[in-house]
N, C-alpha and C positions, 0 to 999 in steps of 0.2 A: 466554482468550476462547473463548469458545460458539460456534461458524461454521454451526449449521445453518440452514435455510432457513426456519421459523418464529420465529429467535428478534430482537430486535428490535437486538440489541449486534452485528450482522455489519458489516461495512465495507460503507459504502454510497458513491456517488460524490458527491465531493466532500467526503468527510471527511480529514483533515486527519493524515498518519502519519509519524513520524519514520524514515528510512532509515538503519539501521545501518551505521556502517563499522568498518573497522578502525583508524578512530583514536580519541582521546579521547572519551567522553561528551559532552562541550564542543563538539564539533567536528561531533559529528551532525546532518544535513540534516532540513529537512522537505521533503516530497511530499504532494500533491492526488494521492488517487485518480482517476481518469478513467472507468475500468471495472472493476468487480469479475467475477472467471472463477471459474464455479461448474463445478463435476464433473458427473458425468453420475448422481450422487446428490442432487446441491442443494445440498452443503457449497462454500461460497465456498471457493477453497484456492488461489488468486490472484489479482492484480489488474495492470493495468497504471497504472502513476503517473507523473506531471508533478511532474521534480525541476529547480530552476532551479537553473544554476549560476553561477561565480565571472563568467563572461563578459554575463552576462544573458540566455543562450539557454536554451531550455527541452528535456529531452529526454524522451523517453517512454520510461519501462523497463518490462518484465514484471516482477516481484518475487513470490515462493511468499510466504504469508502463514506466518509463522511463531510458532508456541503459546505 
């Protein structure tokens, strides 16, 4: 994925990212971006996301966007 600032494929909010763990494929969460955090270049290179979990509460993580 391309992250800079004019290109149209950046993470934008409200798109839709599966959160990695360290367990199965199967088992991987999705998260709602909320805010994408751009550098002080323009390249998005974080965001913060709304991952729901097992209890039904919702929590806000930071997450580094990873290539």
């Amino acid at each position: 994925m391309n992250c800079k600032k004019d290109n149209s494929s950046n993470i934008k909010k409200a798109d839709v990212i599966v959160k990695k763990d360290s367990t199965s494929r199967a088992y991987w969460k999705l998260a709602v971006v909320e805010e994408p955090i751009r550098s002080a270049n323009g390249y998005v290179r974080a965001a913060i996301v709304n991952a729901a979990r097992e209890s039904k509460n919702t929590v806000l993580l930071r997450r580094a966007i990873q290539h």
